[in-house]
N, C-alpha and C positions, 0 to 999 in steps of 0.2 A: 784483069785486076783493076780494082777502083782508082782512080785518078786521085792522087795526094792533093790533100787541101793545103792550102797556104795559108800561113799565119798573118793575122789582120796588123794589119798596122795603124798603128792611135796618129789619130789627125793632129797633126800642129798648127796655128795659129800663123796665120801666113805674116810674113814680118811687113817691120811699120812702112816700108815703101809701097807696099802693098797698097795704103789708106791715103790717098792723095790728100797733099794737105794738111796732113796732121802736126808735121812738124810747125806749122806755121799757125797755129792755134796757141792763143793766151789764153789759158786757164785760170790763174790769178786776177788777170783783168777783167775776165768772165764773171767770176765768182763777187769779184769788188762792184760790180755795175747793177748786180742783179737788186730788184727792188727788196728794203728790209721792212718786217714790220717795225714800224715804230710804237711807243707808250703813246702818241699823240690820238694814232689812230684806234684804239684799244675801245672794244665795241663795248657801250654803255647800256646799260638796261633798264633807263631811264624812262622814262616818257619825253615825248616828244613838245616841242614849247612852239605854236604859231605864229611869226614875224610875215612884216612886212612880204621877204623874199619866199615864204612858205613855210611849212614845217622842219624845223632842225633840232640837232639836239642841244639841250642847255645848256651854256658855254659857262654858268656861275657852278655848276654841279659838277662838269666837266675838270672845272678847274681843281675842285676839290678833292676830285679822286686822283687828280695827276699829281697833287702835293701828297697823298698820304703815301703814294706809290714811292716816290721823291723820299721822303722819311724811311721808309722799310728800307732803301737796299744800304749794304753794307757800304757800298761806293760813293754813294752820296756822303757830301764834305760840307760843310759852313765856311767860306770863304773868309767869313770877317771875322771868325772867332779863331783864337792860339792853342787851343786843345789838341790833343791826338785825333785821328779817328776812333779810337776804341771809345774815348768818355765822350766825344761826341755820337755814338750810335748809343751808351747807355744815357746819355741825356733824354737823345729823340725816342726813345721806349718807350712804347704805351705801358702806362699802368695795368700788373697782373690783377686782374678780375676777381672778386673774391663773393663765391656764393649765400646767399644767403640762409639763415640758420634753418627757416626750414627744408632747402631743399639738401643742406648737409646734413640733416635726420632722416632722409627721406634713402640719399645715398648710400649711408652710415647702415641703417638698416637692412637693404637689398645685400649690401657687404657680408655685414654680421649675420644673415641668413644663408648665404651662398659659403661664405667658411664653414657656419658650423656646420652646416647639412654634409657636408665635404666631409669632414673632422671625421663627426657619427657614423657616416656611411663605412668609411675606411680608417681607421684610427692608426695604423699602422702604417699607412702611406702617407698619411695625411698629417702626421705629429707635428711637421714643419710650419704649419701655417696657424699654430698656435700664436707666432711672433707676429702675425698680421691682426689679432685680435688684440694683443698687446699693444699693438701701436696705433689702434684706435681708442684702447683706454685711457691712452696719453695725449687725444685732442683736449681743444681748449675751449669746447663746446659741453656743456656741462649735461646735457642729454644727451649726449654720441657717449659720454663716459661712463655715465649710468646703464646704457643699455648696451655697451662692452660687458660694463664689470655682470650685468643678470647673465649674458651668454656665455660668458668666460666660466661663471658657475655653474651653468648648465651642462656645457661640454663634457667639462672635470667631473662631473656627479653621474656623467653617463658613460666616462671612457677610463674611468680610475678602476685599476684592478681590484678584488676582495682581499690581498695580500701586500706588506709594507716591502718596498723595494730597496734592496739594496746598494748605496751609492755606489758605482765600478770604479774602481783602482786603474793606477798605469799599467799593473798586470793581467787582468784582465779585459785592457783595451787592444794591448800587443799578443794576447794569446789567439790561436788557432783553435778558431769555432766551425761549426756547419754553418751554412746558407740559413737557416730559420735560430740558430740561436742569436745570430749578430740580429737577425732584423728584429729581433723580440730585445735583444739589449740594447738595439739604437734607439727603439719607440721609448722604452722604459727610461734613460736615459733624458732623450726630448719630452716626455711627460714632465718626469720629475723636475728638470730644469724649469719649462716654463711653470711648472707647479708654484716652484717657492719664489720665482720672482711674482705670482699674484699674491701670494702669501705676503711678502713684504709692501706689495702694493696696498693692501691693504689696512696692513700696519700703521702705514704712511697717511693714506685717506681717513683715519678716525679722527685726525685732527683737523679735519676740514668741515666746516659747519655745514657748508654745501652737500658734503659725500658721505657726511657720517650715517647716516640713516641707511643709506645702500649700504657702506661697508661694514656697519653690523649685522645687517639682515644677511649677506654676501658668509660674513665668518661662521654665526652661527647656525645658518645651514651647514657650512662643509664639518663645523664639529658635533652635529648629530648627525651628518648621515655618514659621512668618512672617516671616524672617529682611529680608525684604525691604521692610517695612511703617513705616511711623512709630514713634516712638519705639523704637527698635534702639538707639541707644546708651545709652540708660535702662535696657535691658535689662541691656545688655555690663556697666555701673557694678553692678548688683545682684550679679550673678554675681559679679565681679571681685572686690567686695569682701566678699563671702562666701571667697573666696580669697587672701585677706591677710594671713592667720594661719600662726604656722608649724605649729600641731596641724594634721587632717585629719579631718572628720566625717564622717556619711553625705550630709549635705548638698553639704558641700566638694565629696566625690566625684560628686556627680550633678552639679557647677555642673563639671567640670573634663572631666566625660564630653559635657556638652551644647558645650563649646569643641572638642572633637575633631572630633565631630559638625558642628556648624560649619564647621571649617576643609575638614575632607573634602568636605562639599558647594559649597563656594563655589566659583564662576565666573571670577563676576569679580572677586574679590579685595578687596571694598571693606566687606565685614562683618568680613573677615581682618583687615583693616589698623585697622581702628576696635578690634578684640579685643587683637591684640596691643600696640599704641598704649596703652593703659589697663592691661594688665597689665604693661610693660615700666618706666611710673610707680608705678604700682603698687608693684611690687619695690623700686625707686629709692629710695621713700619708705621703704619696711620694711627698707632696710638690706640687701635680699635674705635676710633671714633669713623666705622661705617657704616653704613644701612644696615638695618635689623635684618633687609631679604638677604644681605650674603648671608649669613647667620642661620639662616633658615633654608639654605639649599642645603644643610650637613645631612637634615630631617628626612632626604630623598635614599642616603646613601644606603646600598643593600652590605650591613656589614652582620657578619657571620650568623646570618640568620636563613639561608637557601633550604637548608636540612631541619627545618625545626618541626614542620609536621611529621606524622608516623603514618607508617604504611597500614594498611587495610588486613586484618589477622585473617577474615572469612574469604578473601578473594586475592588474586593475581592478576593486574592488570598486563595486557598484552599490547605491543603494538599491533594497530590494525594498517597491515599494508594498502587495503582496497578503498583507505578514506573510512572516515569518521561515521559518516550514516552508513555503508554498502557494509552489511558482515564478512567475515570472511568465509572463503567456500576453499573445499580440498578439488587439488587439481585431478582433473581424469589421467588416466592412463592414455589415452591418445592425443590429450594437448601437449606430456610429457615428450620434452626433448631427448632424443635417442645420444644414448651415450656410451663410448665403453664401458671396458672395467677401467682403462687406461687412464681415462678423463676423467669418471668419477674419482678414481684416487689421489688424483692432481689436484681436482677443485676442492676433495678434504682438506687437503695440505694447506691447499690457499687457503679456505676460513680459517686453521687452524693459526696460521702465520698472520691473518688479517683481524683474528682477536686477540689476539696477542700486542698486537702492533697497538691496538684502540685502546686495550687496559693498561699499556705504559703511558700513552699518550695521554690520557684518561687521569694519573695518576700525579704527573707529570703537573696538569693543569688545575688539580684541586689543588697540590701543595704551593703553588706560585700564587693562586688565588687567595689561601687562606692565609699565606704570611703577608700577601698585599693589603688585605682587607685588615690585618692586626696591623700594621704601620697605620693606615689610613685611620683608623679606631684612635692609635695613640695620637696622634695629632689633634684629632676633634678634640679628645678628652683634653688635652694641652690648653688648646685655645680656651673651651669651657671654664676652665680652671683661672684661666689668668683673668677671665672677663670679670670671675667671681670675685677674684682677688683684687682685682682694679676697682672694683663696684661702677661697672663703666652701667648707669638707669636705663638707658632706651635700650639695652641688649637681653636685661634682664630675663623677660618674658620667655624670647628665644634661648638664651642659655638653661633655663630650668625648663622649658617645653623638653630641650635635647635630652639633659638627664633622665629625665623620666622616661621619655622613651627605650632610651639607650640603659638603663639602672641595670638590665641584668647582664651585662657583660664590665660593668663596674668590678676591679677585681676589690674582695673581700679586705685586704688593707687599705683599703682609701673608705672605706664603708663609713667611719668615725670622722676621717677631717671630713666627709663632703657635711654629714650632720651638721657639724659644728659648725660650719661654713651656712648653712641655712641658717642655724639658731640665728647666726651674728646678723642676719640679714631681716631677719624678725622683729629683733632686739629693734637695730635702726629704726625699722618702718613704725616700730612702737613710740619709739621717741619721735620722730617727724611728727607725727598726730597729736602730742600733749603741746600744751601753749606753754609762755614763758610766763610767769608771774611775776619778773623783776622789772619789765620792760611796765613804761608810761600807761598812763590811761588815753593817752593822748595820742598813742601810736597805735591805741589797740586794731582798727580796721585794717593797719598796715601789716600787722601779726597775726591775722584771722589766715587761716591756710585755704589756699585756694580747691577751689572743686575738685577739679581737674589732678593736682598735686592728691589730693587726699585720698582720690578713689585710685591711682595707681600702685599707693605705697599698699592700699589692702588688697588689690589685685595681685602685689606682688609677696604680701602675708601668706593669701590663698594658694600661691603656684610654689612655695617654698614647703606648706605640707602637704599641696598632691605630692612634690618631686620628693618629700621626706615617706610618705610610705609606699609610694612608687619604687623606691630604691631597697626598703623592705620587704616588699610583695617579691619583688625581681630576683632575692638572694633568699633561696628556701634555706640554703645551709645557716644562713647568718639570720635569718627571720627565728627559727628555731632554737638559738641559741643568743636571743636579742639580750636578755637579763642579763647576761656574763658583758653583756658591752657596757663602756663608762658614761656613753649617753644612752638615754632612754628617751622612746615618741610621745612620755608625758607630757614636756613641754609646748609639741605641736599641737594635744586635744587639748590641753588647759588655754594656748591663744587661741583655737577655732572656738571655745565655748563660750569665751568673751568676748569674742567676735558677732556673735551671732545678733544679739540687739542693735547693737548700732547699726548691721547691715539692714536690719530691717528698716530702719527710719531712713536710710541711700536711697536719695530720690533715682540716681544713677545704676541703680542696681541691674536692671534689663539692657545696658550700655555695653560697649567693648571700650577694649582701649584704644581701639580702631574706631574711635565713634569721636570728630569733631565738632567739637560745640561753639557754631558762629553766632554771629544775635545779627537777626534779622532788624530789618530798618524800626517795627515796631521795639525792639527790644527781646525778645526772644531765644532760646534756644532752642537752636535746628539743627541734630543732629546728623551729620553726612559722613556714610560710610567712606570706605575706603580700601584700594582693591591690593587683599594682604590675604596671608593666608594659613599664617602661624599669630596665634595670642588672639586672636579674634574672638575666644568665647565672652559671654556675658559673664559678669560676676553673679549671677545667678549659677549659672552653670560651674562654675570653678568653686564654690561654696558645696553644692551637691555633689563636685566630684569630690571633695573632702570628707564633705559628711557619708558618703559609701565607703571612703577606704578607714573609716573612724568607725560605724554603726554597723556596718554589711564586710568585713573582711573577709580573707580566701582561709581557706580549712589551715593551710599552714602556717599562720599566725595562730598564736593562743587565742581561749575566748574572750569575751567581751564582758567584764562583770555589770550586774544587774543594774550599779549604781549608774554606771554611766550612760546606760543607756536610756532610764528614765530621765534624764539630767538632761540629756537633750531632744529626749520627746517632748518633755515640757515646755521646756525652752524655744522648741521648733515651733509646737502649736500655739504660743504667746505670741512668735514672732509673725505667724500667719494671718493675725488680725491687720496687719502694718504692712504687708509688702502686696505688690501691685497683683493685678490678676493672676497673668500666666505665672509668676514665682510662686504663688498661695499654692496653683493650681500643682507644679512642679515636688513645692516641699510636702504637699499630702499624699500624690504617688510614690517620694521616700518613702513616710510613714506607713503605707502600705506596706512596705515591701519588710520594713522594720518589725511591724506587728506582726504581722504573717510569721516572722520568721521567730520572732522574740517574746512572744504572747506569753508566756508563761511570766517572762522577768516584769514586764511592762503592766499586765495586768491590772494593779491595785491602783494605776492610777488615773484607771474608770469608774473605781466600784468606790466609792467614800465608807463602804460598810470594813474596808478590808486595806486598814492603815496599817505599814509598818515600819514607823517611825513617829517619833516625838520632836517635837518643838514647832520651828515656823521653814519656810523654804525661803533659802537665801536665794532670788535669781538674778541679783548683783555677786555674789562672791565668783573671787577669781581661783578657788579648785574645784573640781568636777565632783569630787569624793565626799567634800565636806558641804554643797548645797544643801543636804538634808531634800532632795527630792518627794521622797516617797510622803510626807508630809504635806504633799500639796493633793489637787486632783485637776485631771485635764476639763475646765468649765468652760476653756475658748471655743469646745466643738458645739457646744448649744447656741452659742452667737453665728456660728459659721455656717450652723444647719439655717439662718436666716438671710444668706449672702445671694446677692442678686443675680449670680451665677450658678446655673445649675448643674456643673460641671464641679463645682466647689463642695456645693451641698451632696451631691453625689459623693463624691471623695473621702467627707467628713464620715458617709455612712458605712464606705467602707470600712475605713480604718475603727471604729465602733464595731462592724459588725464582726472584724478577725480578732478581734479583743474577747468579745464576749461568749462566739464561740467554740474559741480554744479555751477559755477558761471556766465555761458547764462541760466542756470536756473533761 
């Protein structure tokens, strides 16, 4: 048998008799004697200074680094002075250091690059560091804030869901979710929170002369591209009331181009009606005394007009799945995905459930859209109405542009006051243009009307009967049945026809109302446009558009008796010896189009063989019926055929030539 091993035994430490001596050792004393470092000796990096004794280090630089040593520690005391230590250590404090501006743009920067990058990459982990963006918006560095508030906007335009989120309750904070829905409602949550504190940030910076320029360009980015997101009407308010005013800045103009903008993209109508709604108070509140461009962003609005074309009777358009240029092709039998009967019957189901689901949803969103778009409708019309009623002048242009365009959703009872509302508007501008005869001889220069005055109230004659048969053209049912109404468009051709002279002698006539007239150092006027983009036609053009809805009307208007239309061919071609080139050039391509169409009525008053009528041709009288036309003959085209423009003389041969050969027809 193997011999049993013995268990080792652990070595102890043999005791302190053991260590001769020990007890008789100072340890204390030991520790007290040992050399310390001292600050005196504290190695300097100095260069060395050569004396007498050799090279040593410099006892003046020496000294100086032993007194700032001296000031840093807490322990150091001022013996002579009765302070604490505490405000004696906040006395000795060196002043905190404070960077210079540009290298806190420099830092600002790397910052604002290293968050967002963070943000975008992970938005969802990363929602918290929204507040560190924020709290650089809040320096006092006016470029660190600027190029906060561009990245703040950048983040938000690239991490904002397609969908408006809804604010969570105390009951859905304390409810029991899965692991992905909390973390989807804690990001949405830290979104939307720091969302609307930039939102009010920027509310706050429009009043700053410094920030407003960011903070408009900042809003109306987020309400064209996130139009659909929370806080939209805090936007619409910042805008709106940046447009309050009756001047016009470059701001103004970018808050009035981001509502056009708007309105063109909207759908569903429900940004529309929130926009308009606040500027139509807006207005209300200012008396209407605003800029003509709010007034002209109505012009953009898509109101119940999406469906107004008609479908193709010869074809059915299809979606093409494969893209616009690649036609489509049938799929083979062996790219076909294998399926049961099982699965095929399932996936009918599903389309069947998933058209279903589209045509309520479908149905759902025309009928919110189309009652949006008729609120939004009544409000325009509202405002239009009161501008009319007010006779507020610089809106005018724009308020009659709107009707006109908007005339055929005009409902059929307001068809008489809006007329009537023109007539009176007529009326005025007829009376502005007659002089006083009771006032002095001596005042007379002060009672001559000025240019400028004169040619707006007949710009604004002109845009009263486009928008008078504009509003006629628009209502077939009420065009058709115009005689039964208690006014009648006599009055409109009877002032276009005694209009027509004086326009011709308007040296202003190829002008807009958008055209101001400075005088130059010689004396001069120099007309300078101006960047608008409603009311800007020439009175040239707003006369032709009259003279077509008078001479060239649509099938559904009655016709045009013979008298009148000589009445103003005559008239037109007297007026064309007097007006400037391109107007000559303008009022003979009418006449074309008039002859061509009316040759038969027009006729006789080419041919001097083939009068019919008696006496002389009144072309002072003020009704169209009673000029006695046909009594004259058109002799201004034989002067015309000698005009130094061969564009004229052409013109002239036209309108001769459709005369005479529909009438050997």
């Amino acid at each position: 048998m193997a011999a049993e091993r013995t268990a080792k035994r652990r070595r102890l430490s043999p005791p302190s008799e053991a260590v001769p001596g020990f007890a008789q050792w100072n340890i204390e004393q030991d520790y007290e004697s040992r050399p310390r470092k001292d600050k005196k000796d504290k190695k300097s990096d100095k260069l060395l200074v050569k004396t007498a004794e050799g090279w040593k280090e410099n006892e003046r630089l020496k000294k100086v680094v032993l007194e700032e040593d001296d000031a840093d520690s807490f322990l150091a005391s001022d013996d002579d002075a009765g302070d604490s230590g505490v405000a004696d250590v906040e006395s000795r404090s060196p002043a905190k250091s404070v960077l210079p501006p540009k290298e806190q743009i420099r830092q600002a920067k790397e910052e604002l690059a290293r968050v967002a990058g963070n943000i975008s990459e992970n938005p969802e982990e990363n929602v918290g560091q929204l507040g560190v963006l924020a709290e650089l918006a809040k320096s006092g560095n006016v470029t660190v804030k600027k190029l906060a508030l561009g990245t703040m906007l950048a983040v938000y335009k690239d991490i904002i869901p397609g969908y408006r989120v809804r604010p969570q309750s105390k009951e859905d904070m304390a409810a029991k979710v899965s692991k992905e829905v909390r973390k989807l409602r804690d990001f949405e949550h830290g979104l939307l929170t720091g969302y609307k504190e930039y939102v009010k940030m920027l509310g706050k910076l429009v009043g700053d002369k410094e920030m407003v320029a960011v903070a408009i360009a900042c809003t109306t980015a987020l309400l064209t591209a996130v139009p659909h997101f929370n806080c939209r009407n805090d936007l619409i308010a910042i805008v709106v009331k940046k447009l309050g005013s009756r001047g016009i800045s470059a701001e103004a103009r970018k808050c009035a181009e981001a509502l056009e903008q708007l309105f063109r993209d909207d759908e569903e109508g429900h940004a529309s009606l929130e926009a308009v709604s606040q500027l139509t108070k807006t207005m209300k509140s200012k008396n209407y005394q605003v800029h003509e461009n709010v007034l002209n962003t109505f012009l953009h609005l898509r109101l119940l007009d999406e469906f107004a074309h008609k479908a193709s009777t010869n074809r059915i358009d299809r979606e093409n799945r494969h893209g616009d240029d690649e036609p489509a092709r049938k799929v083979s039998k062996k790219e076909r995905v294998f399926r049961t009967k099982r699965e095929r019957k399932v996936m009918k189901e599903r389309k069947v459930v998933a058209k279903e689901l589209q045509e309520a949803d479908a149905v759902v969103s025309y009928e919110d859209r189309d009652k949006n778009q008729a609120e939004t409708l009544k409000l325009v019309f509202v405002a239009y109405f009161r501008i009319l009623k007010a006779r507020v002048q610089h809106l005018m242009g724009a308020v009659l542009e709107g009707l006109a365009k908007y005339s055929h959703l005009i409902n059929q009872e307001f068809f008489g006051d809006v007329l009537e509302v023109l007539k009176d508007l007529i009326q005025e501008a007829e009376a502005a243009l007659m002089p006083d005869d009771d006032e002095d001889e001596d005042e007379e220069d002060e009672m001559e009307i000025d240019a400028a005055a004169e040619r707006n109230v007949t710009r604004e004659a002109l845009l009263c009967v486009i928008t008078a048969f504009a509003l006629l053209q628009g209502q077939v049912d009420v065009a058709k049945s115009a005689a039964g109404l208690s006014l009648d468009l006599q009055f409109f051709i009877t002032h276009l026809y005694r209009t027509l002279l004086p326009l011709a002698l308007n040296t202003d006539i190829e002008l807009s109302a958008k055209s101001a007239h400075l005088l130059d150092p010689n004396g001069l006027a120099t007309p300078t446009a101006k960047d608008t983009k409603v009311n800007v036609a020439t009175t040239t053009v707003l006369l032709l558009r009259s003279l077509h809805s008078v001479l060239l009307p649509p099938t559904a208007t009655k016709a045009v008796p013979p008298v009148r239309i000589a009445a103003f061919a005559k008239q037109l071609m007297t007026s064309s010896l007097h007006l400037p080139q391109k107007s000559t050039i303008a009022v003979l391509g009418l006449l074309r189009e008039v002859t061509k169409t009316h040759s038969g009525k027009v006729a006789a008053l080419w041919n001097t063989e083939e009068r019919r009528g008696n006496g002389v041709f009144d072309a002072k009288g003020g009704a169209v019926e009673s000029s006695n036309p046909f009594a004259a003959t058109v002799w201004e085209g034989e002067l015309l055929k000698l005009h130094f423009d061969p564009r004229i003389r052409e013109g002239v041969k036209a309108v001769e030539g459709n005369v005479v050969i529909k009438h050997e027809r």
